[in-house]
C-alpha positions in Angstrom: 85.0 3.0 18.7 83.0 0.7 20.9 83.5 -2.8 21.3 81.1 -5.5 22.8 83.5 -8.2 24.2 83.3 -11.9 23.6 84.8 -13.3 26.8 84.9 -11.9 30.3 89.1 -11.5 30.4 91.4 -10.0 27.9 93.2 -13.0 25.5 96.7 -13.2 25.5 98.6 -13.1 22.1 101.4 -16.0 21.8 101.7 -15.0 17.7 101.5 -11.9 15.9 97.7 -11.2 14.9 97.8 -9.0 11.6 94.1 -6.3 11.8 93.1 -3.3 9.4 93.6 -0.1 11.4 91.2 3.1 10.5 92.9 6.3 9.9 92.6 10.0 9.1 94.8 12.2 7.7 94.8 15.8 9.0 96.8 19.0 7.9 97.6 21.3 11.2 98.4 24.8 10.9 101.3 24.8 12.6 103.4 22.9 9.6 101.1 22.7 7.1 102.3 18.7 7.0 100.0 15.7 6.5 99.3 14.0 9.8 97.6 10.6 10.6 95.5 10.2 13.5 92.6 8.2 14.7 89.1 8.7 14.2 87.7 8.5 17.5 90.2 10.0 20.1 92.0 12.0 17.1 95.3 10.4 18.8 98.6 11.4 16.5 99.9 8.1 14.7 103.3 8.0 13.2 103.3 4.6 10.6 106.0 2.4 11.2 105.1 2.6 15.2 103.8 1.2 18.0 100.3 2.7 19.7 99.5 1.6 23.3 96.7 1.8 25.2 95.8 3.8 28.3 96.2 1.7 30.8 92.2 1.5 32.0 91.4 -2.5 31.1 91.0 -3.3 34.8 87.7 -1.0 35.3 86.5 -3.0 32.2 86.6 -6.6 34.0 83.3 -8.0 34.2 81.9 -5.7 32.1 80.7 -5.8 28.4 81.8 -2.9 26.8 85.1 -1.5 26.0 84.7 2.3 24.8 87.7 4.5 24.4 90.0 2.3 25.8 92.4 -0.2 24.0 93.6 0.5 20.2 90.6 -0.7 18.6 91.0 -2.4 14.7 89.1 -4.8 12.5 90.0 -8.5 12.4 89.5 -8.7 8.8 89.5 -6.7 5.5 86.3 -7.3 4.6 84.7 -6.1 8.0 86.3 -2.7 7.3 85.7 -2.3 3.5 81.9 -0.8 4.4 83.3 1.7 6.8 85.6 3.8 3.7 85.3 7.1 2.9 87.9 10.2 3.3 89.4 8.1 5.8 92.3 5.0 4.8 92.8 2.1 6.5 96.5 0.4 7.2 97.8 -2.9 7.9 98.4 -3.3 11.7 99.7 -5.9 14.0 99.3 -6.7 17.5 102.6 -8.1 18.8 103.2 -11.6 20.7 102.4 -11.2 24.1 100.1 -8.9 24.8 96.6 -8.5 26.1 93.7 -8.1 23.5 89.8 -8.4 22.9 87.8 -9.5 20.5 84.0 -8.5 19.8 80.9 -10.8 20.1 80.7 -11.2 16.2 84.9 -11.7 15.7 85.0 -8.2 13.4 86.5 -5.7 15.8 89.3 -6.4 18.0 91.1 -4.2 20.9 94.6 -4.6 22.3 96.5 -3.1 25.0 100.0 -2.5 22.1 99.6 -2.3 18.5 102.0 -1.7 15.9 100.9 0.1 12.6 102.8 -0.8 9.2 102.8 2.2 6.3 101.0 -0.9 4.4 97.8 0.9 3.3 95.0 -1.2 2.0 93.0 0.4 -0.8 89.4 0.2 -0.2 
């Protein structure tokens, strides 16, 4: 996921900030188990966990574009809705205190921590 940043420096969270997290489930040959991962970098995902970033966000100062880097989410619902198909998207929350961006347009947002709920939101 790609993100074209609003401001210059990452924001700092002094609340919780709840966000709609894409996922995909995948079966692996090895235990033949459901497993949730992300779309893009295909990390593994356990619900009910925290996600944190690589830690790359100082190469990204001054620059526009975040790519790869950060856990990436929607701000809202509706933003997200459009993007459906075989994949499922889950409540997440990026915790008080910790670094995040947010794209020119307010839709997508990237954080340096994120913790994603087993809440899934039916599109």
């Amino acid at each position: 996921m790609c993100l074209v940043k609003k401001h210059k420096l990452p924001r700092f969270s002094f609340r919780p900030i709840v966000c709609y997290k894409v996922l995909v489930v995948v079966l692996t040959v090895d235990d033949f188990k459901p497993h949730y991962v992300t779309p893009y970098q295909l990390l593994r995902v356990e619900l009910n966990s925290y996600i944190v970033a690589k830690d790359k966000w100082s190469k990204n100062i001054g620059h526009n574009v975040i790519f790869g880097e950060g856990v990436h989410a929607y701000r809202n619902f509706e933003d997200v809705v459009h993007k459906c198909s075989d994949d499922f998207v889950v409540k997440a929350i990026i915790p008080p205190f910790t670094f995040y961006w947010e794209s020119i347009g307010g839709t997508e947002i990237a954080a340096t921590k994120m913790y994603i709920t087993d809440e899934i939101v039916d599109c």
